[in-house]
Z-matrix of the N, CA and C atoms (Angstrom, degrees):
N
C 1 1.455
C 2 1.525 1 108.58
N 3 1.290 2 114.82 1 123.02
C 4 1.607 3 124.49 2 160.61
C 5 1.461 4 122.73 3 -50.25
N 6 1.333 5 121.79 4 100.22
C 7 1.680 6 125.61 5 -176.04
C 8 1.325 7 96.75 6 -85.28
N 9 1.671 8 130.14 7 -3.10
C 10 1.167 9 111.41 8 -167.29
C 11 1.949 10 126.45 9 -68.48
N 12 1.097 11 114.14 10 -164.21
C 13 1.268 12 109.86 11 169.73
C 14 1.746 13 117.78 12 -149.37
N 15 1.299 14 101.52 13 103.79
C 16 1.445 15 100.06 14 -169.62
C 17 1.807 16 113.58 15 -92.25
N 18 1.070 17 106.01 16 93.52
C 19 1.901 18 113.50 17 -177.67
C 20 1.544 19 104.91 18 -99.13
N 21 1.186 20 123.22 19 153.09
C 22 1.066 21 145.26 20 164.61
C 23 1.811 22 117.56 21 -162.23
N 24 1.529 23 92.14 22 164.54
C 25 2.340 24 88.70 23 -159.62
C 26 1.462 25 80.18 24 -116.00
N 27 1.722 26 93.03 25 154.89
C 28 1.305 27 109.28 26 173.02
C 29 1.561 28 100.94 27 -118.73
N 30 0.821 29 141.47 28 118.46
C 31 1.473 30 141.37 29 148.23
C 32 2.065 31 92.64 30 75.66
N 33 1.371 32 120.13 31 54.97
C 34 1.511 33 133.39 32 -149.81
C 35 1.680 34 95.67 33 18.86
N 36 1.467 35 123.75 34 64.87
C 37 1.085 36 116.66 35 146.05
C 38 1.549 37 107.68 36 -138.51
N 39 1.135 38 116.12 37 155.40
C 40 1.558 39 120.71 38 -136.20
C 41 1.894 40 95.76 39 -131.90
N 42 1.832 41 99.75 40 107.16
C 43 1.218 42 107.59 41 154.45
C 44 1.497 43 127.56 42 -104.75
N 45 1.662 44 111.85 43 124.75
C 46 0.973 45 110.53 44 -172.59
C 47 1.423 46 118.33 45 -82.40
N 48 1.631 47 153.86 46 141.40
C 49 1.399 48 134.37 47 141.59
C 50 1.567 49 115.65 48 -80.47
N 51 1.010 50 110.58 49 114.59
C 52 2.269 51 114.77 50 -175.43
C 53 1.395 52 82.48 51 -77.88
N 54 1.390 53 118.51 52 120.38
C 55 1.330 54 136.46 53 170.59
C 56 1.743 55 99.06 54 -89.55
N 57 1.303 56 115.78 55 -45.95
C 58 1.536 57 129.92 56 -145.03
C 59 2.074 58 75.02 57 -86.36
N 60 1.727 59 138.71 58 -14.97
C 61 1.278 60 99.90 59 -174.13
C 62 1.337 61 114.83 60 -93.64
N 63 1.550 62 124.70 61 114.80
C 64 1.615 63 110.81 62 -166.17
C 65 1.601 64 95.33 63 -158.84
N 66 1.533 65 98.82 64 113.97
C 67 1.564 66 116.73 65 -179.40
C 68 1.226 67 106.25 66 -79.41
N 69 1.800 68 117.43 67 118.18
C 70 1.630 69 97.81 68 167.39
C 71 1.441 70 110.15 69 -113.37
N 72 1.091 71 109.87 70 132.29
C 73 1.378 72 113.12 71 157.30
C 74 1.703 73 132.89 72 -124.67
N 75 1.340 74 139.11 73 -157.75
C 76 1.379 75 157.32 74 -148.92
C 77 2.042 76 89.69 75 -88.56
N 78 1.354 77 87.95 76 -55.71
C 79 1.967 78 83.77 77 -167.17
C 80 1.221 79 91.23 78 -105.95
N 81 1.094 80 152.94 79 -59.27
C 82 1.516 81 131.70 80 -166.59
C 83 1.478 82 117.00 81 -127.44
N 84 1.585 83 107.11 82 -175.75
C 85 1.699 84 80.09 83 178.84
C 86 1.759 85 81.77 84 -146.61
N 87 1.450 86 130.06 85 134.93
C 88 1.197 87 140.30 86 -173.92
C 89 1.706 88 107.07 87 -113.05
N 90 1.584 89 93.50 88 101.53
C 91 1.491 90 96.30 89 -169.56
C 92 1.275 91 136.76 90 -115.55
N 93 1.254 92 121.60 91 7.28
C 94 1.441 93 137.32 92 150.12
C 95 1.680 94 121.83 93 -128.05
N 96 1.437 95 76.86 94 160.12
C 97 1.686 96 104.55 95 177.45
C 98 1.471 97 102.32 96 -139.40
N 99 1.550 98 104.38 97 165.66
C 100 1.186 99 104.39 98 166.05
C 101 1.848 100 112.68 99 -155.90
N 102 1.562 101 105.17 100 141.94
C 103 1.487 102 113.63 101 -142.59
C 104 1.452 103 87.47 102 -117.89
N 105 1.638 104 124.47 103 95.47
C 106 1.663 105 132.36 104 160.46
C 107 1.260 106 108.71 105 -93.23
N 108 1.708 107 94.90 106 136.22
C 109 1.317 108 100.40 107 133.32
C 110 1.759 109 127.39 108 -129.83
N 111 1.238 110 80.21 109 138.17
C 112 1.826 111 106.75 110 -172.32
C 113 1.203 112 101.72 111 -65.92
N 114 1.625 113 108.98 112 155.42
C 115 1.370 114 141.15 113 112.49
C 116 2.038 115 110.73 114 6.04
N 117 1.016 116 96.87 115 96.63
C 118 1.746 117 100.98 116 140.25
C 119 1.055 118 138.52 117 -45.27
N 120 1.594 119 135.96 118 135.18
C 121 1.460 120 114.48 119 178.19
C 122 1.452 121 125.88 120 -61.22
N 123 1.110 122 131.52 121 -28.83
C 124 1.260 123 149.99 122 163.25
C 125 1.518 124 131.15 123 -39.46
N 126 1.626 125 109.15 124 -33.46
C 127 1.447 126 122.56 125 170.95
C 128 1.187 127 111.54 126 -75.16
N 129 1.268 128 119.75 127 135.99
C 130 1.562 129 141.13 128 147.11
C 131 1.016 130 124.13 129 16.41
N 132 1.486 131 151.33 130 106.55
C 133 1.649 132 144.76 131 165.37
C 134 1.597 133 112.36 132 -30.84
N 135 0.925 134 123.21 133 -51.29
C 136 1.695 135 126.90 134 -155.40
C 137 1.843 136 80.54 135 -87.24
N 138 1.031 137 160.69 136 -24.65
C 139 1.008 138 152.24 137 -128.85
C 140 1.681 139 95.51 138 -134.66
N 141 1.433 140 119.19 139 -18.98
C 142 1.761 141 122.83 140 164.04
C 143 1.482 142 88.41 141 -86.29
N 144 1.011 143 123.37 142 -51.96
C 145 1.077 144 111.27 143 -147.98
C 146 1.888 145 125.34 144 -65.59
N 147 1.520 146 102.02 145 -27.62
C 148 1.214 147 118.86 146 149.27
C 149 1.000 148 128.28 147 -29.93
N 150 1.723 149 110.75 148 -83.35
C 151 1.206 150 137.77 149 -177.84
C 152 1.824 151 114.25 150 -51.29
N 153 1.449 152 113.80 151 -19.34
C 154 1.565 153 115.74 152 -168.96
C 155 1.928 154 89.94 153 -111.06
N 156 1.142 155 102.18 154 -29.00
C 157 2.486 156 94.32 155 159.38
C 158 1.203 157 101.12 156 -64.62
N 159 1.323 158 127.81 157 -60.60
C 160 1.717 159 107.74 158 -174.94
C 161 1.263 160 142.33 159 -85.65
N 162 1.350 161 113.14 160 9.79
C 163 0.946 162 142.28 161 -171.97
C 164 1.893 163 87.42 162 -94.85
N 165 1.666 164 94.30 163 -94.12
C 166 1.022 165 69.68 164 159.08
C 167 2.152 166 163.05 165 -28.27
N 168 0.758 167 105.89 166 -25.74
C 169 1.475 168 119.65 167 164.76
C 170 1.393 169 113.32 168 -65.29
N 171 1.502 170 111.32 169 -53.67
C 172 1.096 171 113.50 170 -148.19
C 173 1.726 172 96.64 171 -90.71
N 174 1.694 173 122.33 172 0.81
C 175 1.108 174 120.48 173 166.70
C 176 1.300 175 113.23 174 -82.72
N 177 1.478 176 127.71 175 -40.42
C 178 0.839 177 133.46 176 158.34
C 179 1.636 178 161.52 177 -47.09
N 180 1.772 179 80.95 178 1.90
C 181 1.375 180 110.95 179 179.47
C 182 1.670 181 97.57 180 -90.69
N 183 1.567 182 126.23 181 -44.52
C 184 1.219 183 136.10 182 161.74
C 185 1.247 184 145.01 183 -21.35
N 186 0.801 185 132.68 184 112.15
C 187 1.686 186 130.33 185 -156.07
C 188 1.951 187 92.96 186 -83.18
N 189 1.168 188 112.50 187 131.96
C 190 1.523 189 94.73 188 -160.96
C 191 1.391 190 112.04 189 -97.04
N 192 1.272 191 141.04 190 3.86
C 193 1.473 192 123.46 191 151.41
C 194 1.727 193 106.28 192 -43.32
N 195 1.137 194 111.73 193 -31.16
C 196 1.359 195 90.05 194 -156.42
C 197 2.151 196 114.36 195 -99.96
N 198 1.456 197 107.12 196 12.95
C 199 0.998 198 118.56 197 158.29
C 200 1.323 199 152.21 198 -61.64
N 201 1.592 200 103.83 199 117.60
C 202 1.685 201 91.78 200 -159.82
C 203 1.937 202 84.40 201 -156.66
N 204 1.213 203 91.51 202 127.27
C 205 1.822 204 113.53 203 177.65
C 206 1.270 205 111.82 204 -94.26
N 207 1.516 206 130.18 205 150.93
C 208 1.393 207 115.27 206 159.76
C 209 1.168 208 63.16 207 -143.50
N 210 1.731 209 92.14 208 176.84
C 211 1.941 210 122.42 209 159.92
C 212 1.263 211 106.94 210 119.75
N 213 0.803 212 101.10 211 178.44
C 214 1.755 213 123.17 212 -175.04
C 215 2.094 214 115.26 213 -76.34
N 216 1.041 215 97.38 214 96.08
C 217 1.628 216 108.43 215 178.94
C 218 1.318 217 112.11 216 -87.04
N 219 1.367 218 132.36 217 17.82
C 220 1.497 219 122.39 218 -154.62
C 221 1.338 220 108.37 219 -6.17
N 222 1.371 221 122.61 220 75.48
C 223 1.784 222 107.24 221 -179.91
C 224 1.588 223 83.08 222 -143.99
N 225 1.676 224 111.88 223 125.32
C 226 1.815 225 106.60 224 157.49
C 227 1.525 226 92.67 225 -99.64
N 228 1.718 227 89.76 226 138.61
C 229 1.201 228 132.87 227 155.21
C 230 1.674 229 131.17 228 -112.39
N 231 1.732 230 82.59 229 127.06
C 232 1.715 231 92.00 230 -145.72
C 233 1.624 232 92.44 231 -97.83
N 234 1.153 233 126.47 232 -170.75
C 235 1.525 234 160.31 233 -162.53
C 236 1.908 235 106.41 234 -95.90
N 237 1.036 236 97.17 235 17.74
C 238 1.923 237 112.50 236 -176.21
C 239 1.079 238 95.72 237 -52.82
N 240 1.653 239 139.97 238 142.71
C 241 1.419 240 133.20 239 149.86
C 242 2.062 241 107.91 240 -63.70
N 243 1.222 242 104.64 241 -20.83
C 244 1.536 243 98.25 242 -178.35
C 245 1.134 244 96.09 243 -64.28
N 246 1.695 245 151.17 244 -31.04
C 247 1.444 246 115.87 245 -140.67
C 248 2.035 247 81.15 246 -122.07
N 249 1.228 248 124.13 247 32.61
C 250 1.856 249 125.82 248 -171.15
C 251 0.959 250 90.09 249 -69.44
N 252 1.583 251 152.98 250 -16.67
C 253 1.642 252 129.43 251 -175.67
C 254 1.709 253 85.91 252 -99.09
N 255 0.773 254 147.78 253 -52.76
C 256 1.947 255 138.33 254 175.41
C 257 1.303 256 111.19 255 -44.68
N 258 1.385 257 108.70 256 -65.19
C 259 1.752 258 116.32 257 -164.86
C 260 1.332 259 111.31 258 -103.73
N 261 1.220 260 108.09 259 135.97
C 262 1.640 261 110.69 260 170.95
C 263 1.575 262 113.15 261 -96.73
N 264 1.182 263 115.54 262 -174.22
C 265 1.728 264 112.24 263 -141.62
C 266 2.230 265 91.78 264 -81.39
N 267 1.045 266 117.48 265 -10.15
C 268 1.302 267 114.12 266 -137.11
C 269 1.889 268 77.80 267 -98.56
N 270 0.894 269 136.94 268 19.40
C 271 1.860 270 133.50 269 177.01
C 272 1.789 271 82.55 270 -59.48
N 273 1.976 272 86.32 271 153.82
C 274 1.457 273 90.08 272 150.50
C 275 0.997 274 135.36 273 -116.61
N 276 1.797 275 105.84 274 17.11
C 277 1.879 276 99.66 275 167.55
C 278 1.413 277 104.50 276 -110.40
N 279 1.030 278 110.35 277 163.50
C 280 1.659 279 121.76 278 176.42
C 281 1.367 280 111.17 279 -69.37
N 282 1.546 281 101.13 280 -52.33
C 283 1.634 282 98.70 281 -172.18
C 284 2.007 283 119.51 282 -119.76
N 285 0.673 284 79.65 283 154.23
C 286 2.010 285 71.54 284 177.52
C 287 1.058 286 120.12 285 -97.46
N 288 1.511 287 128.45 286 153.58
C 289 1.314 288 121.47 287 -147.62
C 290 2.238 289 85.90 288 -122.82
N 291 0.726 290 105.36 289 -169.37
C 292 1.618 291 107.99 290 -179.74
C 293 1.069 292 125.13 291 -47.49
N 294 1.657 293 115.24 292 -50.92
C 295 1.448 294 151.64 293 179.33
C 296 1.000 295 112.94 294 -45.24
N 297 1.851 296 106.94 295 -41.61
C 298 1.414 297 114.04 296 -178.52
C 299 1.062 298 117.83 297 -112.74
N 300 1.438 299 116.30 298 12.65
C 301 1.740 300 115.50 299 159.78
C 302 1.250 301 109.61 300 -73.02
N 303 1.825 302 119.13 301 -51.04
C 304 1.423 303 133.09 302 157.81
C 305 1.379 304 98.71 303 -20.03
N 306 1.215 305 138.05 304 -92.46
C 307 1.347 306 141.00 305 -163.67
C 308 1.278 307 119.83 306 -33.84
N 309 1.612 308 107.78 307 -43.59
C 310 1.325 309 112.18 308 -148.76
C 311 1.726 310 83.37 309 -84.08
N 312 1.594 311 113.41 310 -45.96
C 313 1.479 312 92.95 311 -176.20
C 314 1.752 313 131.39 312 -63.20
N 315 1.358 314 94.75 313 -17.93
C 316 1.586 315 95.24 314 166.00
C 317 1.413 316 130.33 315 -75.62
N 318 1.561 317 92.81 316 -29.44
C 319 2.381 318 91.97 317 173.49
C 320 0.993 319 84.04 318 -96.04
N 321 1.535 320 150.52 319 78.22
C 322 1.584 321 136.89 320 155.09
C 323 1.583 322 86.27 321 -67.66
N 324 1.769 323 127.45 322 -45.19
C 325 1.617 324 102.55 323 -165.51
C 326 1.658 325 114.35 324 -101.67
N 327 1.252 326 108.45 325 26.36
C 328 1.646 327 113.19 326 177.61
C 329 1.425 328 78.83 327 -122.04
N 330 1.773 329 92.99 328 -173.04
C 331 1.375 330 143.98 329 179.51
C 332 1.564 331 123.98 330 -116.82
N 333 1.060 332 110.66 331 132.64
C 334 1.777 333 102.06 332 168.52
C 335 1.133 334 91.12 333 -106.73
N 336 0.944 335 110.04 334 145.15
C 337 2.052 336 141.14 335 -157.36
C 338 0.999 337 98.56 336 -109.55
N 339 1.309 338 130.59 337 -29.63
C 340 1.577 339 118.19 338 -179.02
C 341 1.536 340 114.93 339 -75.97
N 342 1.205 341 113.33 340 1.17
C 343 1.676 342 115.61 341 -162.57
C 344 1.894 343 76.20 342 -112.70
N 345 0.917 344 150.02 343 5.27
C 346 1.385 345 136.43 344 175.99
C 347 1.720 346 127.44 345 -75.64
N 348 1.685 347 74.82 346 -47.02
C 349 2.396 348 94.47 347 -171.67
C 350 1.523 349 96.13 348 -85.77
N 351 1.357 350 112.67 349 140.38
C 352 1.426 351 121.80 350 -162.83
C 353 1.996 352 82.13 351 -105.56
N 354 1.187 353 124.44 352 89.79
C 355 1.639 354 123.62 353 169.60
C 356 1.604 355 115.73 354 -98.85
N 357 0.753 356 116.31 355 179.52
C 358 1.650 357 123.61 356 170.00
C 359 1.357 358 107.32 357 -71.96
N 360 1.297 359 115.85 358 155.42
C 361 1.501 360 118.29 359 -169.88
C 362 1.199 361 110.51 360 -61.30
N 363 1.649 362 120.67 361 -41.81
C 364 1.348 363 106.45 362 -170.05
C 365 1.582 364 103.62 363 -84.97
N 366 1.204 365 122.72 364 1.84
C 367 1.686 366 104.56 365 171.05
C 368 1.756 367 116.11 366 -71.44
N 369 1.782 368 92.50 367 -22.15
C 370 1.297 369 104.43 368 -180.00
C 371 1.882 370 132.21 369 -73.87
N 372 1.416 371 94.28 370 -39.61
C 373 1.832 372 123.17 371 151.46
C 374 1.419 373 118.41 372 -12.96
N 375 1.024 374 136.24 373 66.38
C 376 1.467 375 103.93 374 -172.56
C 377 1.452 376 97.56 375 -123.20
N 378 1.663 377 151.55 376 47.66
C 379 1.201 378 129.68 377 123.91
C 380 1.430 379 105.29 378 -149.32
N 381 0.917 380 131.86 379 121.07
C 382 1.415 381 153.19 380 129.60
C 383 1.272 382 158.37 381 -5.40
N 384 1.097 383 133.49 382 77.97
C 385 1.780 384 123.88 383 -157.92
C 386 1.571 385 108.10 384 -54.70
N 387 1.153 386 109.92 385 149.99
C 388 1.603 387 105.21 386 157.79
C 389 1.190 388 135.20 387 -55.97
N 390 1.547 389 115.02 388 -10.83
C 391 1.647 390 109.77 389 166.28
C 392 1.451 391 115.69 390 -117.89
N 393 1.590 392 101.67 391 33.76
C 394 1.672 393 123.90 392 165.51
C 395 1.920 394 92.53 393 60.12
N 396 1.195 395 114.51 394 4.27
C 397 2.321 396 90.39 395 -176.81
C 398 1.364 397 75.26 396 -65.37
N 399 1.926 398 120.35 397 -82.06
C 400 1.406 399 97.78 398 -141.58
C 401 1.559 400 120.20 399 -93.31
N 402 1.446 401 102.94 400 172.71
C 403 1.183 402 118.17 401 -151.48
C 404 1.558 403 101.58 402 -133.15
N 405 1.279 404 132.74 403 113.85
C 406 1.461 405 119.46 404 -172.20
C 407 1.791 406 125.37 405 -143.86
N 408 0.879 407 130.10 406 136.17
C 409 1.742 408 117.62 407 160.88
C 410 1.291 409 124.47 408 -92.48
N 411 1.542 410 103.22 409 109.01
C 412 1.440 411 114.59 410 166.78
C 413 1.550 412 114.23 411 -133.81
N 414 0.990 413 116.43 412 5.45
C 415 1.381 414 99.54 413 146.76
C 416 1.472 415 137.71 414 -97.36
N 417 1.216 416 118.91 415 149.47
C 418 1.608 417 113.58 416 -151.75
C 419 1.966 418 103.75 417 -129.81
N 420 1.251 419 89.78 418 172.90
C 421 1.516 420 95.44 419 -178.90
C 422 1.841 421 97.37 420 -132.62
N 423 1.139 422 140.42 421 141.01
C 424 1.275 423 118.86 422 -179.37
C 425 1.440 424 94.07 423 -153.62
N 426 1.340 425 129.55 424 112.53
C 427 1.276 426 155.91 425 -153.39
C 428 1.668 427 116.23 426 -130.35
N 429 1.479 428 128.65 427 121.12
C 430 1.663 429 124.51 428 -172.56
C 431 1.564 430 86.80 429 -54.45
N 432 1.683 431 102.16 430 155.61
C 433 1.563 432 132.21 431 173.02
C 434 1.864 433 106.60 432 -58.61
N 435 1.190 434 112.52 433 -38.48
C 436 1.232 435 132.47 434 -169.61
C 437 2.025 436 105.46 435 -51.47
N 438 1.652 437 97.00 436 -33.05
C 439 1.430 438 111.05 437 -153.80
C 440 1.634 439 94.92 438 -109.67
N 441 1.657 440 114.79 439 -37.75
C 442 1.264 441 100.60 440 169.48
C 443 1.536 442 131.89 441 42.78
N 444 1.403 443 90.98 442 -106.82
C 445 1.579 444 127.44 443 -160.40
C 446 2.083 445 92.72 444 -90.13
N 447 1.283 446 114.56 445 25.27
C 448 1.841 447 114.46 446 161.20
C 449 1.886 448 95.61 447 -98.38
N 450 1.220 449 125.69 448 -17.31
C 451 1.462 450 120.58 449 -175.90
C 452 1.159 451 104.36 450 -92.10
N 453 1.208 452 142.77 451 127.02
C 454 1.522 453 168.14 452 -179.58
C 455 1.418 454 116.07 453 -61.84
N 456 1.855 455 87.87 454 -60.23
C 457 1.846 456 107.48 455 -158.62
C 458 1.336 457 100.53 456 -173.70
N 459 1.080 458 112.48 457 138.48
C 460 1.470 459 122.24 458 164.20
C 461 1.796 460 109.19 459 -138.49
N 462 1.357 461 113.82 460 147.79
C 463 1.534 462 105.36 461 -168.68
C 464 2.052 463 77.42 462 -162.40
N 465 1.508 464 108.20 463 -176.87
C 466 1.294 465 124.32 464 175.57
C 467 1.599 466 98.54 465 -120.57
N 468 1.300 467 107.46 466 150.65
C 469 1.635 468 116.32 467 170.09
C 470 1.978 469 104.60 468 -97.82
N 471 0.943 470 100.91 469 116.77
C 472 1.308 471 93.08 470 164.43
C 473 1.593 472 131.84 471 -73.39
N 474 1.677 473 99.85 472 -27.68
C 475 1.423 474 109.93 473 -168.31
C 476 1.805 475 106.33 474 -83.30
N 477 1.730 476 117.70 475 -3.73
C 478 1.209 477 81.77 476 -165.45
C 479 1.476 478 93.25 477 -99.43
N 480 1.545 479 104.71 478 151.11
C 481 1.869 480 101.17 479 177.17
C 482 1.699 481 104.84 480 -98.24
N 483 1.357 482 116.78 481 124.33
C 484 1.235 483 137.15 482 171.96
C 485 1.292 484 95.78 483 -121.66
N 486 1.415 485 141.79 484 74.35
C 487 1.092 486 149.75 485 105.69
C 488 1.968 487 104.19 486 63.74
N 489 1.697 488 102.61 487 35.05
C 490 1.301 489 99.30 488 178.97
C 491 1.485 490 96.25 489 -155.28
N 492 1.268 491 110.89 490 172.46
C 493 1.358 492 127.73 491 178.10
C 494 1.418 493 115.51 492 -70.92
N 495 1.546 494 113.40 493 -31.13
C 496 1.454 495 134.62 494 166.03
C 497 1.769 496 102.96 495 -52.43
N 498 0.999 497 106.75 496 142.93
C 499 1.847 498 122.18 497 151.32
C 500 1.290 499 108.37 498 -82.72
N 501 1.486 500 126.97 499 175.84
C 502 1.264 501 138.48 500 169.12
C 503 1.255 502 113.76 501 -91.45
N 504 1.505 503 129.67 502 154.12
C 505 1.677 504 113.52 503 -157.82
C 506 1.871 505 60.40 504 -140.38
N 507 1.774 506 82.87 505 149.29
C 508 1.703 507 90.47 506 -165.23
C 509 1.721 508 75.06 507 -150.11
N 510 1.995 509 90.71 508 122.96
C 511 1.531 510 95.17 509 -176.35
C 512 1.720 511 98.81 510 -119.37
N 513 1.660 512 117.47 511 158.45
C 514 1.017 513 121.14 512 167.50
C 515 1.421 514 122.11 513 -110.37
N 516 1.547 515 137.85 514 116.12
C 517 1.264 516 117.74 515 -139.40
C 518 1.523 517 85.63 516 -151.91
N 519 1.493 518 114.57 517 112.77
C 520 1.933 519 112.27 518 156.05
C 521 1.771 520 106.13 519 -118.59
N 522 1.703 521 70.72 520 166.74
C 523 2.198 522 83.06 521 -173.75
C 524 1.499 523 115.00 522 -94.70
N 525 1.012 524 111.20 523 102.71
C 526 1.559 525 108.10 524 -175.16
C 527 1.578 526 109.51 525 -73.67
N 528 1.363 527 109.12 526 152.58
C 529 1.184 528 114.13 527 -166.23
C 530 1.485 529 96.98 528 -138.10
N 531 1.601 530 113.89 529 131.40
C 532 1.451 531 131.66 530 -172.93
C 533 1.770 532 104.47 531 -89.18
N 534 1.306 533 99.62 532 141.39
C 535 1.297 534 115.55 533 -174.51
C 536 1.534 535 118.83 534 -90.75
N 537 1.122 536 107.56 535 105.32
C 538 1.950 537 107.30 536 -161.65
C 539 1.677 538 92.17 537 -117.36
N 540 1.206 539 112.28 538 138.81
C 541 1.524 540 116.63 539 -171.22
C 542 1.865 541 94.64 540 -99.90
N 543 1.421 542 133.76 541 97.78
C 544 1.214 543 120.75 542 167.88
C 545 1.536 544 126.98 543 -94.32
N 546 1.429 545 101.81 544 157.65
C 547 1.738 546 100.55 545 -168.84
C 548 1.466 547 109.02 546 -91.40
N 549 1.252 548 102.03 547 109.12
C 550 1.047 549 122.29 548 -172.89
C 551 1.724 550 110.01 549 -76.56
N 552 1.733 551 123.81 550 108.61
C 553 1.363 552 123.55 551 175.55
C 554 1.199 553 93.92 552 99.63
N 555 1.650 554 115.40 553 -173.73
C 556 1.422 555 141.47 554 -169.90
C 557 1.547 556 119.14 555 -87.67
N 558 1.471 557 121.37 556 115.34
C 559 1.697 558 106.44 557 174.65
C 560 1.496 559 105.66 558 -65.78
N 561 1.157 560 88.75 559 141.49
C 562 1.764 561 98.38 560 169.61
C 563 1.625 562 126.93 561 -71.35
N 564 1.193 563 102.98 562 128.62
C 565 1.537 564 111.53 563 -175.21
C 566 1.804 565 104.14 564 -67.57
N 567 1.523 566 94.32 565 144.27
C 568 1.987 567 94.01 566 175.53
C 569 1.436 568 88.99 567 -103.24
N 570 1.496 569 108.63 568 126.36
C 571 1.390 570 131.90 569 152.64
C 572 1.326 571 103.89 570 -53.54
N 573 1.506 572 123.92 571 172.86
C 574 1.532 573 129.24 572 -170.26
C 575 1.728 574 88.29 573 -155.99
N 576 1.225 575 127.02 574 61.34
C 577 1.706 576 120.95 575 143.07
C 578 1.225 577 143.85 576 -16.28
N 579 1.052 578 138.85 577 102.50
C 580 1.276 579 148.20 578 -172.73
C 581 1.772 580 97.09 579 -67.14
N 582 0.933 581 134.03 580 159.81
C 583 1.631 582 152.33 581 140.90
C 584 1.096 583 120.46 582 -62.27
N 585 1.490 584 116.88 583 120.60
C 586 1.725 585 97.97 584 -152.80
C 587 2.268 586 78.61 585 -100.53
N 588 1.705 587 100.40 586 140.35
C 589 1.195 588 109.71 587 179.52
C 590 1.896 589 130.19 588 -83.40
């Protein structure tokens, strides 16, 4: 397994590829992720727009069972009936702001998982201003539709301190495995007998 870590910045915004995240198991083996962080709403058009081509690209190099985003999107994603195949009812903003139209048009064929678990608001909270008013979700999890229902739970820890404005996003995730009945050994050949005369 590759522990390495391959980073590079886009426009000083920084997409990571997690080389080191790679599940192995018996039937398959699910071996990347990839950990962005975005663009602010505040920055420049030509300067998202960059950052969401190579980003893009570089998802697209991906064979997509095996796609799965975390990190910080600064994008709210609201409760829109346009985006009901992306987001599930449980978002905590009402409306989406640019950031998260961006988003929404890039997982048109995933899910963000965090809009799935119906928790208490503050499980939902996960970063913080420095003078504690606001309170917001922008970090995301965004996982193919296909895989869905392999995430358990996702919630934020408040208690653990990682030395950021961010909370800890603490996911619960198993590999389901499809049940294929195989034929085990050789079918038997039908002889063709004559009638003995």
């Amino acid at each position: 397994m590759d522990n390495g870590m391959d980073c590079r910045n886009t426009n000083d915004f920084k997409i990571w590829k997690l080389k080191c995240v790679e599940l192995r198991s018996k039937f398959f083996n699910t071996k990347q992720g990839y950990g962005v962080h975005a663009p602010t709403e505040d920055v420049v058009k030509e300067h998202k727009n960059v950052f969401y081509e190579d980003f893009n690209n570089e998802i697209s190099k991906v064979p997509r069972h095996i796609i799965k985003i975390v990190g910080d999107l600064n994008a709210k994603i609201g409760k829109e009936s346009l985006f009901r195949q992306t987001v599930d009812w449980f978002s905590l903003q009402e409306t989406s702001n640019e950031n998260g139209v961006r988003v929404m048009d890039f997982a048109t064929n995933n899910m963000v998982i965090n809009t799935c678990f119906d928790h208490k608001r503050i499980h939902k909270e996960m970063w913080i201003s420095d003078d504690g008013k606001i309170k917001d979700q922008t970090d995301r999890v965004i996982n193919d539709k296909r895989h869905t229902s392999d995430v358990i739970d996702i919630r934020h820890c408040r208690g653990a301190d990682c030395d950021t404005d961010h909370f800890l996003l603490v996911m619960k995730y198993r590999q389901r495995i499809s049940r294929i009945c195989k034929m085990k050994g050789k079918s038997r050949k039908k002889i063709q007998c004559k009638k003995a005369e």
